[in-house]
C-alpha positions in Angstrom: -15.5 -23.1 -13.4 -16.2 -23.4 -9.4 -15.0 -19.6 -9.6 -17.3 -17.6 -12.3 -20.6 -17.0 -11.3 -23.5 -15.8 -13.4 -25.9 -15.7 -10.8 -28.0 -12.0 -10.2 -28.5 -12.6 -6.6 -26.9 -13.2 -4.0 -28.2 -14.2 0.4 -25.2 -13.5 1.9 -23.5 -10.7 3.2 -19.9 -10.2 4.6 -19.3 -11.1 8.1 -19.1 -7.9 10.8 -15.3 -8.6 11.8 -14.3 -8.8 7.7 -16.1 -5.7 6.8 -12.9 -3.7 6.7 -10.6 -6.8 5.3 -13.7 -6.9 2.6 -13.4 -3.1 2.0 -9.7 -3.5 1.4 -10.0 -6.3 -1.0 -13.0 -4.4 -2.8 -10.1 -1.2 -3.5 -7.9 -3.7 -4.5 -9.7 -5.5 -7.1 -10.6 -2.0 -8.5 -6.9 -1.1 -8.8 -5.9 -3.8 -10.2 -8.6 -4.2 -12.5 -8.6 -0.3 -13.8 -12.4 -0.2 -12.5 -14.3 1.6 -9.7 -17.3 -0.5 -10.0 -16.6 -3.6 -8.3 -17.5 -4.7 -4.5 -16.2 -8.0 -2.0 -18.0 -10.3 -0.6 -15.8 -11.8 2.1 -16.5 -14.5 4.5 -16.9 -18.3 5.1 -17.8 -20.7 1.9 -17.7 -16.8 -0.4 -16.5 -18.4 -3.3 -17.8 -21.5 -3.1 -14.7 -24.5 -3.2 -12.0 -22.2 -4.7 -10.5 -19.7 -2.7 -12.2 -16.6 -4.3 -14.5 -16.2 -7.6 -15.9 -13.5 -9.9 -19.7 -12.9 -10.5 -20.0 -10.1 -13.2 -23.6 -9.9 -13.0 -23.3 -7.9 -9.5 -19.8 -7.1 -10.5 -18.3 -8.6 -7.1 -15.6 -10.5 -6.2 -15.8 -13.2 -3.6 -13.6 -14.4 -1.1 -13.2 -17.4 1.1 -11.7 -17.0 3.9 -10.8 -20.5 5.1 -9.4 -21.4 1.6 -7.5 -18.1 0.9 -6.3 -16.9 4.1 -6.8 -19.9 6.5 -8.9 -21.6 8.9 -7.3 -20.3 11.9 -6.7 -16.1 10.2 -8.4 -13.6 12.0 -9.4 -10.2 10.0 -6.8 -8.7 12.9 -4.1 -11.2 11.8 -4.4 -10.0 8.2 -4.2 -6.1 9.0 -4.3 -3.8 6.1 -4.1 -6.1 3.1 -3.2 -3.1 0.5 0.6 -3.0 2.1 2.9 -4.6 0.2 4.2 -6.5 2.9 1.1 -8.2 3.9 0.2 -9.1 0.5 3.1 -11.2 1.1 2.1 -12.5 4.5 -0.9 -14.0 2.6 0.6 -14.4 -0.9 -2.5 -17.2 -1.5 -4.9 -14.6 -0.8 -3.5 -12.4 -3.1 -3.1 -14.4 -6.2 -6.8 -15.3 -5.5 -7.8 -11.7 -5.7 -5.7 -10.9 -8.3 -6.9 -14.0 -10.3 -10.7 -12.5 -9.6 -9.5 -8.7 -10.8 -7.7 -9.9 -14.1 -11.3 -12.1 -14.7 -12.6 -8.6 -13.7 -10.6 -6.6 -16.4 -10.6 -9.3 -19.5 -13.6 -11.4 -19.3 -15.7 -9.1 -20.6 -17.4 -10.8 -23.2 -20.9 -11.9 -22.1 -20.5 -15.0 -20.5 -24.4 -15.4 -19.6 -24.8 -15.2 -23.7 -22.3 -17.2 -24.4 -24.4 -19.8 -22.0 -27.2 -19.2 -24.2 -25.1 -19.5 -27.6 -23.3 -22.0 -27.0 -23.3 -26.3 -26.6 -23.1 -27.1 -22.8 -19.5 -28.7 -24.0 -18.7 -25.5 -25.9 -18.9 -23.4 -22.7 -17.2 -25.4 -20.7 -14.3 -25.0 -23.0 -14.5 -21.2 -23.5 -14.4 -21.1 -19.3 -11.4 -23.6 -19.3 -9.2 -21.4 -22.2 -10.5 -18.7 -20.6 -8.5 -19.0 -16.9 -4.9 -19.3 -19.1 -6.0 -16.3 -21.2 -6.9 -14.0 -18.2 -3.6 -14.9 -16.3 -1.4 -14.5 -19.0 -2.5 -11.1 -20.2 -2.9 -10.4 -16.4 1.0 -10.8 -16.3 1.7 -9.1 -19.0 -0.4 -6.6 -17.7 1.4 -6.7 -13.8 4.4 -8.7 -14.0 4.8 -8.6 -10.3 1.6 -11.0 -10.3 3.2 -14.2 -11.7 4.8 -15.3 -8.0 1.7 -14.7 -6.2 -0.5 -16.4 -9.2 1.2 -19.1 -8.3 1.0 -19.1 -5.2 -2.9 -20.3 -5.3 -2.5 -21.6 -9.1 -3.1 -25.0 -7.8 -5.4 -24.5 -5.1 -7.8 -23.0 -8.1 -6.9 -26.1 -10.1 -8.0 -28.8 -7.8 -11.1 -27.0 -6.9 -12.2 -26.9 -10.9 -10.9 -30.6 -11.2 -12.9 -31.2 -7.7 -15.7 -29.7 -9.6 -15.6 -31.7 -12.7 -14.5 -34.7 -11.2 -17.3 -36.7 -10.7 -19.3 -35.9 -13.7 -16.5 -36.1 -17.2 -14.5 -39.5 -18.9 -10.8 -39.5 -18.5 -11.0 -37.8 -21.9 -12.3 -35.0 -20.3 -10.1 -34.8 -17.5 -7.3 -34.6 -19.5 -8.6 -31.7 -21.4 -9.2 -29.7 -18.3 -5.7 -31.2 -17.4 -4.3 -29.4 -20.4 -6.5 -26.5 -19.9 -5.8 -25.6 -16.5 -2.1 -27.2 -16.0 -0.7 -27.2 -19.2 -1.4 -24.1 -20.3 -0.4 -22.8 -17.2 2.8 -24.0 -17.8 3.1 -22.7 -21.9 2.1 -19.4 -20.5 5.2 -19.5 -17.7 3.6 -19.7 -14.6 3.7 -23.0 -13.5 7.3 -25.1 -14.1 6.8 -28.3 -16.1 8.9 -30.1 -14.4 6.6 -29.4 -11.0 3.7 -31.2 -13.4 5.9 -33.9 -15.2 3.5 -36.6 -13.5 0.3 -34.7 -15.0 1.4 -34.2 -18.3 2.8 -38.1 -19.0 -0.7 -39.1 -17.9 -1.9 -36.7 -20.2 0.2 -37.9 -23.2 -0.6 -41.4 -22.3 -4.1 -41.5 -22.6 -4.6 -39.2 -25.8 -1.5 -39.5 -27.5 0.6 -36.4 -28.6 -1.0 -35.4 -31.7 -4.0 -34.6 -29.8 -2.5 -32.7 -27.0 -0.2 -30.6 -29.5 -3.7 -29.9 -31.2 -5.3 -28.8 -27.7 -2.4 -27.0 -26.9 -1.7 -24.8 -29.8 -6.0 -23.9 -29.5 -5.3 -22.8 -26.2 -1.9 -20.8 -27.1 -4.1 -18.9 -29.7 -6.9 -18.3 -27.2 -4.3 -17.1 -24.4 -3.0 -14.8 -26.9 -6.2 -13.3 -28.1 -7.4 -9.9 -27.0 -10.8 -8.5 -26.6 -11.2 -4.7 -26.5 -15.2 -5.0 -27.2 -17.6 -7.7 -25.0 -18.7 -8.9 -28.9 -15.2 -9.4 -29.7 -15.9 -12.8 -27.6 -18.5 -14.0 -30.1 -16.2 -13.5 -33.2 -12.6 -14.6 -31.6 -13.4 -16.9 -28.9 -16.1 -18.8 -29.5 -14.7 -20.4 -33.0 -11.7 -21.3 -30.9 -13.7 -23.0 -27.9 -16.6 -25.0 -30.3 -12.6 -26.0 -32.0 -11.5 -27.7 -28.8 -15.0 -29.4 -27.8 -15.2 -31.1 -30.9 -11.7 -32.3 -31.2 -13.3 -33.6 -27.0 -16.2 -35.1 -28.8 -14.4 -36.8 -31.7 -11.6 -38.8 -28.9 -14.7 -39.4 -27.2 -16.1 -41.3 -29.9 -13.0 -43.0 -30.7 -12.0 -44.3 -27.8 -15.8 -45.3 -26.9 -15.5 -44.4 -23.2 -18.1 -46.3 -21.1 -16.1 -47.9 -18.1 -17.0 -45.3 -15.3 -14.7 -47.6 -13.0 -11.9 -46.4 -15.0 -12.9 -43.2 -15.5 -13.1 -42.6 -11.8 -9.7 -44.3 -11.2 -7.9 -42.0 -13.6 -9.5 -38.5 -12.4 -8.4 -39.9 -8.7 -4.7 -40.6 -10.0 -5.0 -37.0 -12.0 -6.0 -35.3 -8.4 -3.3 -36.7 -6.8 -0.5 -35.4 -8.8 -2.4 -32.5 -9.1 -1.8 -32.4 -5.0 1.6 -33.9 -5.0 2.2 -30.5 -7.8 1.1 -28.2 -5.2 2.9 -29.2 -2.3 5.8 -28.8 -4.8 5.0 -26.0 -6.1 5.2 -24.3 -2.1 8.1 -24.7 -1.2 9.5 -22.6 -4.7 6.8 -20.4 -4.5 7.5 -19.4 -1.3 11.0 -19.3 -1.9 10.6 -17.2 -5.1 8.2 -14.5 -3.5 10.4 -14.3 -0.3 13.2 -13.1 -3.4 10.9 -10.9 -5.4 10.1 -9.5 -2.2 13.6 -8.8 -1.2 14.5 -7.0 -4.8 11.5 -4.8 -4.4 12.3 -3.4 -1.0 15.6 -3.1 -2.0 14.6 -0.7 -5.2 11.9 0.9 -3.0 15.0 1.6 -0.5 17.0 2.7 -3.2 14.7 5.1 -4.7 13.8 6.4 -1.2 17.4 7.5 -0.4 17.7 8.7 -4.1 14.5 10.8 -3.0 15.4 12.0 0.2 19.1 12.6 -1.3 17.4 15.4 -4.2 14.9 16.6 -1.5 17.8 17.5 0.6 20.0 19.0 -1.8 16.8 21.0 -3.1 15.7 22.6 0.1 19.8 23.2 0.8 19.7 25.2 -2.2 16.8 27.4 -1.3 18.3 28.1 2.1 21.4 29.1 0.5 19.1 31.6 -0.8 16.9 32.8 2.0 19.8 32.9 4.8 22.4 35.0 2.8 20.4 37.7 3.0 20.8 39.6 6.5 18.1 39.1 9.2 17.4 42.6 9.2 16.4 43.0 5.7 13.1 41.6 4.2 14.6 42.7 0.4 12.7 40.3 -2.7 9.5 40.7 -3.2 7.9 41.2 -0.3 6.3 44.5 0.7 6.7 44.0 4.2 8.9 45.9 6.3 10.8 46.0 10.1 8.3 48.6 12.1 9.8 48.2 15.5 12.5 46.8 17.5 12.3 46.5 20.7 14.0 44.4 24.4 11.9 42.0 25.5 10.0 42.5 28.7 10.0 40.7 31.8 7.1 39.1 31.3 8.1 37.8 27.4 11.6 36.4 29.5 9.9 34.2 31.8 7.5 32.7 29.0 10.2 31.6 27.3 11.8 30.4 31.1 8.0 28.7 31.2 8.3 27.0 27.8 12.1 26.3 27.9 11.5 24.3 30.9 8.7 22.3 29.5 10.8 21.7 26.3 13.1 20.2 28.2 10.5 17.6 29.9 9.1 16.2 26.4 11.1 12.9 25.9 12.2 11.6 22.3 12.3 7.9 20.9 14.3 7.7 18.1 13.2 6.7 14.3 16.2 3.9 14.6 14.6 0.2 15.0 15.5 -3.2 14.6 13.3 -5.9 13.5 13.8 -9.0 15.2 12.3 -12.7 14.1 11.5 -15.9 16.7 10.7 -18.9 17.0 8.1 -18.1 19.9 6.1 -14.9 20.5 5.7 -11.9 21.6 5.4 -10.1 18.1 2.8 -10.6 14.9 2.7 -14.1 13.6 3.6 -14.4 10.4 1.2 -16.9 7.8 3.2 -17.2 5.5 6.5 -18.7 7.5 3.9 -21.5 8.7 3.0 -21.8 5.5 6.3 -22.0 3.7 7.3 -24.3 7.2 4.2 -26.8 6.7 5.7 -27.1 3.0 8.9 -28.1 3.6 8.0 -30.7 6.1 5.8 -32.4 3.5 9.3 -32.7 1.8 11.2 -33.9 4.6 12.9 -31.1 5.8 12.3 -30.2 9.4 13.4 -26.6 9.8 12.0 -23.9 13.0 10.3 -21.0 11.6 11.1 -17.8 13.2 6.9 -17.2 12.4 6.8 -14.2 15.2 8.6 -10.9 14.4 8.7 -7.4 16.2 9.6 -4.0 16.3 12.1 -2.7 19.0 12.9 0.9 19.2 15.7 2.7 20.5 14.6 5.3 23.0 16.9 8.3 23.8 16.0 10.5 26.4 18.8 13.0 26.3 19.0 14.7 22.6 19.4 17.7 20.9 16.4 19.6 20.1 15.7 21.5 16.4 13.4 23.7 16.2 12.4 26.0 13.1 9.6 28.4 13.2 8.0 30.2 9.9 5.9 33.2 10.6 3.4 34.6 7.9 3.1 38.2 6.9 0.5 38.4 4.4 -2.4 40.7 4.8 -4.7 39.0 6.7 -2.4 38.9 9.8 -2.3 42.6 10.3 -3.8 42.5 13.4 -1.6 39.5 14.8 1.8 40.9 13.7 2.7 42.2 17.3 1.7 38.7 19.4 3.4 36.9 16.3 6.8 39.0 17.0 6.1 37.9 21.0 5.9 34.1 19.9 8.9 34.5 17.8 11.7 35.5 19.5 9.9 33.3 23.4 10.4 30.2 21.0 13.9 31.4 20.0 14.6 32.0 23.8 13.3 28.8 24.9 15.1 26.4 22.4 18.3 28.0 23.4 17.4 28.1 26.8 17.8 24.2 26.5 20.6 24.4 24.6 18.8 23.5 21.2 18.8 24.5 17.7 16.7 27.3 16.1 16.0 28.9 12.9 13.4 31.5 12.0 11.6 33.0 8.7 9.0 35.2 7.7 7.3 34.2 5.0 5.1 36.3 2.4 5.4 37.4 -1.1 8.4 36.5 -0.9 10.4 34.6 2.4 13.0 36.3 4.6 15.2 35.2 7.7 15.1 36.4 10.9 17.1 34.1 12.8 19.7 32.1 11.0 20.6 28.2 13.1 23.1 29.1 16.1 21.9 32.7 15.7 20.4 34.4 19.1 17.4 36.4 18.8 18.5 39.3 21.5 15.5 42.1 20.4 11.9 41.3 19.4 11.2 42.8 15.8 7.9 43.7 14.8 7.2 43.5 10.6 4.1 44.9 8.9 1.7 42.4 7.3 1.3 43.8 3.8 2.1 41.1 1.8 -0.7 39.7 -0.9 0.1 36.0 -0.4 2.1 33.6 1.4 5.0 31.6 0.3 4.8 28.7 2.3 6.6 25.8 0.6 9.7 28.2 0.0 9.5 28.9 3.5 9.5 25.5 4.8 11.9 24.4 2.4 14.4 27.1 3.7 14.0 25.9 7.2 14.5 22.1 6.4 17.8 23.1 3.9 19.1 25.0 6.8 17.9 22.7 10.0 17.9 19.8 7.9 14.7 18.7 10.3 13.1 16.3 7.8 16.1 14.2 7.5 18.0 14.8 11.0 18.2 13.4 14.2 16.6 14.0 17.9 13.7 15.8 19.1 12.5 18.3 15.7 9.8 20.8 16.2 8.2 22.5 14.0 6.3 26.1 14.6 3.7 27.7 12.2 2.7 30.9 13.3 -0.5 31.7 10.3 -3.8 31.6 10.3 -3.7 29.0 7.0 -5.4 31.3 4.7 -3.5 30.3 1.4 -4.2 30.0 -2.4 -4.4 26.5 -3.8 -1.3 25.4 -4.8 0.1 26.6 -1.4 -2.5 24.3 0.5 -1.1 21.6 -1.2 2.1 22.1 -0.6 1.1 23.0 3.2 -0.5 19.7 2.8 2.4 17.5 1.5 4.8 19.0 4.0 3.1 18.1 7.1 2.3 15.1 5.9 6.1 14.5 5.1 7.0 15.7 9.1 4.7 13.1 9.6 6.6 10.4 8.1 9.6 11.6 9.3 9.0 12.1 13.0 9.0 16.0 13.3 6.4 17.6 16.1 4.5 19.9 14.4 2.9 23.3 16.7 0.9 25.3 14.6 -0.3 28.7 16.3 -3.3 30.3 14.0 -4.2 33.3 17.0 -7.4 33.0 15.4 -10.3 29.6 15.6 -7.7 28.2 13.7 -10.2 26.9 10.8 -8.0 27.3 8.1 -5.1 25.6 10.1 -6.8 22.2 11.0 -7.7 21.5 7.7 -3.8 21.5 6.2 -2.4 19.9 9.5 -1.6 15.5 9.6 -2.9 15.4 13.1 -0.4 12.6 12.7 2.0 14.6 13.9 0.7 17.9 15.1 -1.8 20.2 16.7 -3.4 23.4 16.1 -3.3 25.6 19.5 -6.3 27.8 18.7 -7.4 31.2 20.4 -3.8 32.1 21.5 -4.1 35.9 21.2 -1.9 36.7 23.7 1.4 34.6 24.0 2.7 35.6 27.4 -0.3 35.0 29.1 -0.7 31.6 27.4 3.0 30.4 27.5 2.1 28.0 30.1 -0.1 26.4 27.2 2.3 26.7 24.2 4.9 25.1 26.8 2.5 22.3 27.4 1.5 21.7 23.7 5.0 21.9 22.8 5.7 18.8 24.9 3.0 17.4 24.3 3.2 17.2 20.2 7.2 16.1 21.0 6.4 13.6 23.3 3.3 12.0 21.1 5.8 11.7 17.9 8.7 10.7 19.3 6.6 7.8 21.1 4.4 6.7 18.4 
């Protein structure tokens, strides 16, 4: 086959500009595969005529661009090929690769042996049975595959029949007719009636006995697994010397020597092998623009049903945390209130300082509509021109909206949520007095501008100090004497009260910790910044130390670490400007 190499070296390298479309496929091929070993080789001519092949001697997968992805696709017009959604921009690509990764996962018999083993006649029917044995226990394997096998199902067809074309007697073409259409078509992934014209040549030239015979050899090879590469030698290789002499003996009886007609036939066979794939397009296309449909609409579902449980969770753990009064720590934290004090004048005009700024930062909404056109601007869409090009082979003249883009919403006046979680444990002792300071300027500020604001303390055990719609009037000081720090309760108490995750306008975010956590809180420090992320919530975090600790739990996505800030008065001119900053950055993204 034009697609399984057994060659050990290899002259070429990937292209500069398809390095990263190369390093994609090379992840993907793992994944699908269950391997880590293999590599891409992506460029012009990789993969010889077919659209992508597999060389297990270097373990790599090759790609070729022009076949699989297009003359005129540029590595910028395929962007990130492991999202879903531009697998199905380039759905030929894809069944290529997959194709290459299922060779990857069950070919592992030694094919260079079996070169060695076997009649030149008896390989080249263990590589035939082999391409309907890989796809079909690929499917089982990943139903989600069969649309997308399709997709480039023929294009790997005709490049094998291109292959063989010149040198086999019509006998032989129908064989590889049978081993590359037909049982394509017992194994459910091509339609029979989108190959009628193939298989009546088929049955006219060796007669139905024979093709049952061929056909039932294949079933059995489809079906057979190998767990162990010398499996191969034992199952398969009975099965493929089985099929080339059942070849050998219609060869002998029907005494083939008109090359003439043996030329005519395989040009008829390639020709309804073409007429097949412009058929096969247009459902393909149709089919995958379906599956894609149903998955987004279970991903959608599952998302909601997701974000539905993540809300009522934190809700429940605010329940918690906010009955208790704001002047009790009570739980199990050791901390306790050590002074309460009126803010000074200079603490009242930060908070004027950062209010004000607050109020500059603008907000783009997470709302957007996708829109489609016939025309640009927007990304162009391959597989509309694809799926367009089809149907006009057909007849049907239809305008592909092939362009599609984003447009956002953008709200300049909105509310503006802000939650803060200050740490108590130990090691900030020596921060607890600055850390009151930030706490009640940020309070100040957000209502300053008429926003939202809830506040925790977090340690052993977590604690309110401002409950949402409260107003912060004194500046309380808490000792640090807590052993650890309870930062996913805390943050879950603050989104269950705020609802900032899953709410509306301009969200903010305020960490006031130097990040020194145990393990399992890193993580969850980790997944809920990354989740503020995702959800468009500005993300300040204020270490008053280098800030070390911070910048290695923070998405940068969505947030900064303002380092260094040992005293907030003096630097509310900064916090303000970060503030906006980190709201303005997210809110436009």
């Amino acid at each position: 086959m034009a697609h399984i190499k057994i060659s050990a070296t290899r002259a070429e390298s990937t292209p500069k500009e398809w390095l990263g479309v190369g390093a994609q496929i090379g992840e993907l091929v793992n994944t699908w595969s269950d391997r880590s070993d293999l590599i891409a080789y992506v460029g012009e001519g990789a993969g010889g005529s077919a659209p992508a092949c597999y060389n297990p001697a270097l373990a790599e997968v090759e790609v070729n661009t022009e076949i699989a992805f297009g003359k005129v696709t540029t590595p910028m017009m395929v962007g990130d090929l492991r999202e879903r959604t531009q697998q199905y921009e380039f759905p030929k690509a894809t069944g290529a690769i997959l194709h290459e990764a299922f060779h990857a996962k069950f070919s592992i018999f030694d094919i260079p042996k079996a070169h060695k083993d076997l009649e030149k006649d008896e390989v080249e029917a263990l590589m035939l049975l082999e391409e309907g044995r890989i796809e079909t226990q690929g499917v089982w394997h990943k139903p989600d595959s069969l649309n997308f096998l399709r997709s480039c199902a023929m294009e790997i067809v005709i490049a094998d029949a291109k292959e063989m074309e010149a040198s086999t007697s019509t006998t032989q073409s129908c064989a590889s007719a049978i081993g590359l259409v037909l049982a394509r078509v017992d194994a459910g992934i091509i339609d029979a009636d989108e190959v009628a014209g193939i298989e009546k040549q088929v049955l006219d030239f060796l007669g139905e006995e024979v093709v049952s015979k061929l056909r039932e050899i294949s079933k059995t090879f489809r079906e057979t697994i190998i767990d162990f590469p010398t499996q191969g030698e034992t199952l398969l290789y009975p099965l493929a010397k089985e099929w080339a002499k059942i070849i050998r003996d219609v060869k002998e009886e029907k005494g083939e020597k008109d090359e003439q007609m043996a030329q005519a036939f395989a040009q008829a066979l390639m020709e309804a092998l073409e007429e097949a794939s412009d058929e096969m397009s247009v459902s393909t296309s149709m089919a995958l623009s379906d599956q894609q449909m149903s998955e987004e609409m279970a991903e959608e579902a599952k998302a909601k049903a997701d974000q539905a449980k993540e809300e009522n969770d934190n809700k429940d753990v605010a329940k918690k945390v906010f009955n208790k009064s704001t002047t009790e720590t009570g739980g199990n934290t050791n901390s306790t209130l050590v002074e309460v004090r009126k803010p000074t004048s200079a603490e009242r005009i930060a908070a004027v300082t950062i209010s004000k700024m607050l109020e500059k930062a603008k907000y783009r909404d997470r709302d957007a509509t996708e829109i489609t056109s016939i025309i640009p601007p927007g990304r162009l869409r391959s597989r509309a021109l694809v799926q367009n090009a089809a149907m006009k082979s057909r007849g049907i003249v239809q305008q592909t909206e092939a362009w599609r883009r984003t447009v956002r919403k953008q709200t300049e006046e909105t509310t503006l949520t802000v939650g803060v979680m200050v740490d108590i444990s130990g090691s900030m002792g020596d921060a607890m007095k600055p850390m009151a300071t930030t706490a009640w300027v940020m309070s100040e500020a957000t209502r300053r501008v008429q926003g939202r604001c809830a506040m925790v303390y977090y340690g052993s055990d977590v604690f309110p100090t401002l409950k949402a719609g409260q107003h912060l009037e004194e500046v309380r000081v808490y000792s640090a004497s807590d052993s650890t720090e309870k930062f996913d309760k805390a943050f879950r108490a603050l989104d269950g009260a705020l609802n900032l995750l899953n709410g509306s306008g301009a969200r903010l975010l305020v960490i006031v910790s130097d990040g020194q956590y145990t393990h399992e809180e890193k993580i969850k420090a980790r997944h809920w910044t990354k989740r503020c992320a995702e959800s468009g919530v500005a993300v300040l975090w204020l270490p008053f130390d280098g800030g070390h600790y911070a910048k290695s739990l923070l998405d940068n996505k969505s947030g900064v670490v303002m380092s260094g800030v040992l005293d907030p008065v003096s630097a509310s001119v900064e916090i303000g400007r970060t503030a906006e900053r980190v709201l303005t950055n997210v809110g436009t993204r």
